[in-house]
Structures are given as C-alpha cells and as structure tokens.
C-alpha positions as CSV (number, residue, x, y, z in Angstrom):
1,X,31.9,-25.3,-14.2
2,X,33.8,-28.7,-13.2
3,X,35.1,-31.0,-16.2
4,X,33.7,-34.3,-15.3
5,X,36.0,-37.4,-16.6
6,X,33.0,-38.1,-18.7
7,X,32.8,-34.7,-21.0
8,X,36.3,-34.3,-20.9
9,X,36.4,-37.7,-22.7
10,X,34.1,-37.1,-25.0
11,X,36.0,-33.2,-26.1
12,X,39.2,-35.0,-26.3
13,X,37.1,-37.3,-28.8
14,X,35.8,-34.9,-30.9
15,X,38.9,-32.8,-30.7
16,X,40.6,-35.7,-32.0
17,X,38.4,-36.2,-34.7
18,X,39.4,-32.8,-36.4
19,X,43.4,-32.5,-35.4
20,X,45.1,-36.0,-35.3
21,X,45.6,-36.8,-39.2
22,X,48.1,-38.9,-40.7
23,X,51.4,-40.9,-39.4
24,X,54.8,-39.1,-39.7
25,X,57.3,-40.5,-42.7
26,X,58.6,-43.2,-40.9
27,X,55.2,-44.5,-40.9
28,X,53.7,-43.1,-43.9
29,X,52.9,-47.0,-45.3
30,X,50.5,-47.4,-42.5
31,X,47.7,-45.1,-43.1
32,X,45.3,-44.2,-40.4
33,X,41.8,-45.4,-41.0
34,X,39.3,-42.8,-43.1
35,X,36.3,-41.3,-41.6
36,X,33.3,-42.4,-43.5
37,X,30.2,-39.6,-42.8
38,X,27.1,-42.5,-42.2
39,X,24.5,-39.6,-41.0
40,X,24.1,-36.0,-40.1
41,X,21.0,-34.3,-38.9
42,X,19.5,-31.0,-37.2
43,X,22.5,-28.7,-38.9
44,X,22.5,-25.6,-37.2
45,X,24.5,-22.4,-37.5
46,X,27.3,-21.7,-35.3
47,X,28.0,-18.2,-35.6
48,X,27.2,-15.5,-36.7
49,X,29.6,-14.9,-40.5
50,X,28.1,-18.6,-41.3
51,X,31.2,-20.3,-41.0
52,X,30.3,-23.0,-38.5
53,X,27.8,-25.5,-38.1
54,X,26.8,-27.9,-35.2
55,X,24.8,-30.8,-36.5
56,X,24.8,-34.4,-34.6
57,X,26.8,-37.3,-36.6
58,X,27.4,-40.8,-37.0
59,X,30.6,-42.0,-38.7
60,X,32.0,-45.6,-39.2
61,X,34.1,-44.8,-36.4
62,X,31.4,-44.5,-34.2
63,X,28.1,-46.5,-32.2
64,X,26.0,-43.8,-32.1
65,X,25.8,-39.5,-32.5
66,X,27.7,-37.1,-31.7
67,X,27.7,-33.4,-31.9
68,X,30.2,-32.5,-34.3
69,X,30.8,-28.7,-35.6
70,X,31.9,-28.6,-39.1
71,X,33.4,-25.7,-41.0
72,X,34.8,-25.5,-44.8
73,X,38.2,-24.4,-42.9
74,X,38.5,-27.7,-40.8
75,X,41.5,-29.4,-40.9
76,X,40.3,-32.6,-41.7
77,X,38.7,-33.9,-44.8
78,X,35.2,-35.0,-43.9
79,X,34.7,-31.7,-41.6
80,X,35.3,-29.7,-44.4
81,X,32.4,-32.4,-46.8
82,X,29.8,-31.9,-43.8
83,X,29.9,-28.5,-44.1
84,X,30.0,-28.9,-47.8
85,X,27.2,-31.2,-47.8
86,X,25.2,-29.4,-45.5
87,X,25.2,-25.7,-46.9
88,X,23.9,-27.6,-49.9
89,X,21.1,-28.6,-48.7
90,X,21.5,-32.2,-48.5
91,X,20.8,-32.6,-44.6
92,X,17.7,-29.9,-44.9
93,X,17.3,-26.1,-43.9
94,X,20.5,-25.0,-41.4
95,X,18.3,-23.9,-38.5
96,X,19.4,-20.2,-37.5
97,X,22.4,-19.6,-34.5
98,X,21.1,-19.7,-31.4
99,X,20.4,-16.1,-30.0
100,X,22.7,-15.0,-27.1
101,X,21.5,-14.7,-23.1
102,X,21.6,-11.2,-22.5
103,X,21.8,-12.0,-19.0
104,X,25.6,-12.5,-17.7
105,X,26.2,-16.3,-16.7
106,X,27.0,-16.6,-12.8
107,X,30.5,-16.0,-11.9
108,X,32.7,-19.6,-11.7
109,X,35.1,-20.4,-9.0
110,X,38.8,-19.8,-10.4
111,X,40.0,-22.7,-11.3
112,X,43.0,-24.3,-9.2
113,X,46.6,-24.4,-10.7
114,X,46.7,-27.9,-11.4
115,X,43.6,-27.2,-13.9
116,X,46.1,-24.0,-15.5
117,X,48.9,-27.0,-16.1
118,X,46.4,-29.3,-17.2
119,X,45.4,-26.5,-20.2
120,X,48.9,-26.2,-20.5
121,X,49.2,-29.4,-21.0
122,X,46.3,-30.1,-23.7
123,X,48.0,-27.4,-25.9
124,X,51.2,-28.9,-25.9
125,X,49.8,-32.3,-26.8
126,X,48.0,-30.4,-29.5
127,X,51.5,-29.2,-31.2
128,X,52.1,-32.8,-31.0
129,X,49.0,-33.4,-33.0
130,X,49.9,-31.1,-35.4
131,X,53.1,-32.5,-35.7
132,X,51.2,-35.9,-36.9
133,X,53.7,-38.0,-34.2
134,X,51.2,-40.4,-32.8
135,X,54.5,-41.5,-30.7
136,X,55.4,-38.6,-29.1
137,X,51.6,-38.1,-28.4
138,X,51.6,-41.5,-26.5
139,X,54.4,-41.1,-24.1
140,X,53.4,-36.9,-24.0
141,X,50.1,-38.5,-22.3
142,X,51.8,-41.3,-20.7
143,X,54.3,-38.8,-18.6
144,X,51.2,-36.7,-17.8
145,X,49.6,-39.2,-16.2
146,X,52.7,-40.5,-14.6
147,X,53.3,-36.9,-13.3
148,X,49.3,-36.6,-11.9
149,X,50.3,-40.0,-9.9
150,X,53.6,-39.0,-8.5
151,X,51.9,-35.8,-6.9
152,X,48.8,-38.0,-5.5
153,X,51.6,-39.9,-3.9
154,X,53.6,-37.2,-2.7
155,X,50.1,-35.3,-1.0
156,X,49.6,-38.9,0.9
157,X,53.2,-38.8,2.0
158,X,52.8,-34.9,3.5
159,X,49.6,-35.9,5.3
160,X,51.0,-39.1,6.7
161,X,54.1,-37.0,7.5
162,X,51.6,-35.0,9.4
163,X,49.8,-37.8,11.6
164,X,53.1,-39.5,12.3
165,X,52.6,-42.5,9.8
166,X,55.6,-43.7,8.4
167,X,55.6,-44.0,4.4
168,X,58.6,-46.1,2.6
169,X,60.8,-44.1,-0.2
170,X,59.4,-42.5,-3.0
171,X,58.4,-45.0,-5.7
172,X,61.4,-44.2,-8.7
173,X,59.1,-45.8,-12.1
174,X,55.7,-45.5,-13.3
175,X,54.8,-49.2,-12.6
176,X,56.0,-48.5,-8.7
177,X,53.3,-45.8,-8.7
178,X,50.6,-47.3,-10.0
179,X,51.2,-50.2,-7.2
180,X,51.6,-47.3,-4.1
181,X,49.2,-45.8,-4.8
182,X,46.6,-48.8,-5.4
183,X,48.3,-49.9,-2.3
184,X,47.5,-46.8,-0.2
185,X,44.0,-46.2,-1.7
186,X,44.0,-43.6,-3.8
187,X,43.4,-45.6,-6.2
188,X,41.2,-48.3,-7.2
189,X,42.0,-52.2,-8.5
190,X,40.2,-51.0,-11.8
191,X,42.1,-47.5,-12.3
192,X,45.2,-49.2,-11.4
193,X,44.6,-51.8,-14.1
194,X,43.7,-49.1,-16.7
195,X,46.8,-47.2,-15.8
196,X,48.9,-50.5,-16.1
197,X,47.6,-51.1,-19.9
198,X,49.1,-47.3,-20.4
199,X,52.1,-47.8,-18.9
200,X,53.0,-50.6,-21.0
201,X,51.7,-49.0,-24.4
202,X,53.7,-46.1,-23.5
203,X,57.0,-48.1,-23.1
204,X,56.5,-49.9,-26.5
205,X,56.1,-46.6,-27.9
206,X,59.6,-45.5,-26.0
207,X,61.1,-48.5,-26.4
208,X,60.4,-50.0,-30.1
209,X,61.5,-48.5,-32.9
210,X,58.8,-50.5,-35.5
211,X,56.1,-49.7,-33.1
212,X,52.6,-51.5,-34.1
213,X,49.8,-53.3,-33.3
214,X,51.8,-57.0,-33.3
215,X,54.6,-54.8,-30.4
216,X,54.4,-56.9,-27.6
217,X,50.9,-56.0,-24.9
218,X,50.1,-53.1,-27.8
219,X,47.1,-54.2,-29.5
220,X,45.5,-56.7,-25.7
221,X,46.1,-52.9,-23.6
222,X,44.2,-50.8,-26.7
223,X,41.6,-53.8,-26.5
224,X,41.2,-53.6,-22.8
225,X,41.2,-49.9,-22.5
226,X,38.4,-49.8,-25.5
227,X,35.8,-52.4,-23.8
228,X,36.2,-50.8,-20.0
229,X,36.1,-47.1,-21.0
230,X,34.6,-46.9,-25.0
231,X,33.0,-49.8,-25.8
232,X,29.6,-47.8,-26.0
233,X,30.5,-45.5,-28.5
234,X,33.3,-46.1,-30.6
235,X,33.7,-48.9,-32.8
236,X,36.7,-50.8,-32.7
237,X,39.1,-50.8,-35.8
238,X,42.5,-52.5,-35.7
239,X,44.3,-49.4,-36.8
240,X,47.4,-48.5,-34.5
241,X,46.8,-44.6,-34.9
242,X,43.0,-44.7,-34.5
243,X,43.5,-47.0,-31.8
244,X,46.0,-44.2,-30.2
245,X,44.0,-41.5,-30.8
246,X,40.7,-42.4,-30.2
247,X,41.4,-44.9,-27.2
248,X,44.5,-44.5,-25.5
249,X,44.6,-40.3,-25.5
250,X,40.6,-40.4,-24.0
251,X,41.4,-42.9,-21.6
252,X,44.2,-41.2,-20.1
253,X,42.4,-37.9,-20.2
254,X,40.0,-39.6,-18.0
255,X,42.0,-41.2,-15.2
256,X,43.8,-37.4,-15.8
257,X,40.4,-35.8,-14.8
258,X,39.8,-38.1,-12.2
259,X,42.8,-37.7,-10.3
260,X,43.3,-34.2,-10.5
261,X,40.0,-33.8,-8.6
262,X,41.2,-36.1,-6.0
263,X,44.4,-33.6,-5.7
264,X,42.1,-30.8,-5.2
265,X,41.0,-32.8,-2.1
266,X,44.1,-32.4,-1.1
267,X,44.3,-28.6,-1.4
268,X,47.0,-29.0,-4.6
C-alpha cells in the first residue's frame, strides 16, 4: 500500500512523540516542552501478552485526537502513565485485541528502491533521535530532502537530454535547486516556499553554534511551516525542540513523500 504525504506525516508525528526526548548537554538549560495527557478514550489491547494498548489521545501538544499506542516500556514518560493509567481502570474496561483475518491480505507491489533508501533513511534519523541531537536531526532531514531534489533535477536533465532540450549546469547548493526545479515545474510556488523555510533552518542549524529560536529566519520558517502544513492539529509552542521535532521533521517528511512519488514517474 502507497504512503501518502498525509499518513506519513502523521507516523512521523506520533513516532516523534515516543523517541525525540530531551536536548544534548550543550543544550541541557533549554528543556523541551512536557507532554501533558488532556484525554484518552476507547483503550484497546494491542497484542496478545498485554503489553500494548491503542487508545485515541489529546495532549496539550495537540488540537484534536490521535491514535497513540502506549506500553509500560515506552521510552517516554507519559506513554509509560497512559498505559499506567489505563490498565488501572481510569479510562474504563480495555476492550479485547482485535482478532486476526485468517484470510492472507492481497499481495503489494515491491516497493521501488528509492522507498528501500527512504527506510534507510528513517532509521538513521532515528539513531539521531536516540542520540537526543535535535541538530544533527535538522540538517540529517535537510540533506535528505536536498538529495530527493537533486535527483528530480537530474531525471528532468536525462529526459530533456533525450528530446534534445538544452538544460544549463547542474545547480551546485540547495537554494539553486529549490529555484530549478520551481523553474522547470517540478515543483510548485508553494513547495518551493516550504522547501526555502527548510533550507534556511537547516543552515542556522549548520551554521550557528547557539542555535535558537531568536537565530536569524529560525522561529518566522517554524511559524510558516506550522500554519501551511500543521496548523490543524498541533498547537503551536515556542519551544525550539518541539518546534524541530514536531514541525520541521513532518514537514520535510512530507515534501520527501511527495517527491519521491514524482521520481517514480520517472521510473527512479
């Protein structure tokens, strides 16, 4: 089954939720904002040892629900009080796992190889994660999508090869991509915009040493990037690793999605 740019933004949400924790020691003054559980209804067991749950949950990081699996090994505080709270009782009876179809799902196409370096990819920015350096997650994002937009551009530059069109040298920064390609149309004025606020978190990240919210375009590029793509559902806090997590990561795992399926067009 295809990952839409829609529910891949919404896993890298969630998955954020329960792996991103606290700053490195260079920033350990600055402490990421907690996770306050508001709600949690229809608890439901995930497996079948009882040491899951899926439940729907509303946090004060958060407009409205989401599904949220909680376990007493999670790696963050209030998965581990969900689950707490909700073999306890609190939320009412934990509803019984769902049984399992007999019948085996239809078979799914094999997924190209730009979706195996994509996986690839997720689990290396995951050992980032664990390493609690929002930094190196940042520009870890910022060169994937750089990379995804280099090989857009280099596709158009084989099939204009092909027709006889004559394209101009390859563009040599991130900034130069964003513009061919927006120029050319693979892109769009919007996408290209979203990709620009990126670009210029990413270099604050490579480029400052104090790196926060009052680094020059930081905190107007987070703002942008939360009222175009998660306005809806996640509340915005001005807090620099929140903001990283939560907003920058999902947006660039959606313009990621989106123009990896636009490679595939391309037969990459």
């Amino acid at each position: 089954m295809p990952i839409t740019a829609t529910t891949f933004s919404l896993r890298l949400r969630l998955l954020n939720l329960h792996h991103f924790s606290a700053f490195n020691a260079g920033y350990a003054e600055t402490l990421m904002i907690k996770t306050k559980v508001l709600s949690v209804r229809n608890p439901q067991w995930a497996d079948e040892n009882h040491t899951a749950i899926n439940c729907l949950v509303r946090t004060n990081t958060l407009h409205q629900e989401v599904p949220f699996t909680a376990s007493s090994y999670d790696s963050e505080s209030h998965g581990r009080e969900i689950f707490v709270r909700c073999v306890a009782g609190e939320f009412g009876e934990i509803a019984p796992m769902e049984p399992k179809l007999s019948q085996q799902p239809p078979s799914q196409p094999e997924p190209s190889a730009i979706y195996h370096r994509l996986e690839k990819f997720l689990l290396e920015a995951n050992r980032e994660n664990s390493r609690s350096s929002f930094r190196s997650v940042v520009i870890v994002w910022g060169s994937l999508l750089d990379n995804v937009l280099d090989e857009m551009l280099e596709a158009e530059a084989f099939r204009a090869s092909a027709t006889g069109e004559v394209r101009g040298r390859p563009p040599r920064t991130l900034d130069a991509r964003i513009k061919r390609a927006l120029r050319e149309g693979l892109i769009d004025q919007e996408d290209a915009e979203r990709c620009h606020h990126i670009r210029r978190i990413r270099n604050a990240a490579a480029h400052e040493w104090d790196l926060s919210l009052e680094s020059e375009n930081v905190l107007p590029s987070l703002r942008a990037l939360h009222e175009v793509d998660h306005s809806e559902l996640l509340v915005f806090h001005e807090d620099l690793g929140f903001l990283l997590q939560q907003v920058y990561s999902a947006s660039c795992g959606m313009l990621v999605m989106k123009f990896i399926d636009r490679l595939s067009a391309f037969g990459r």
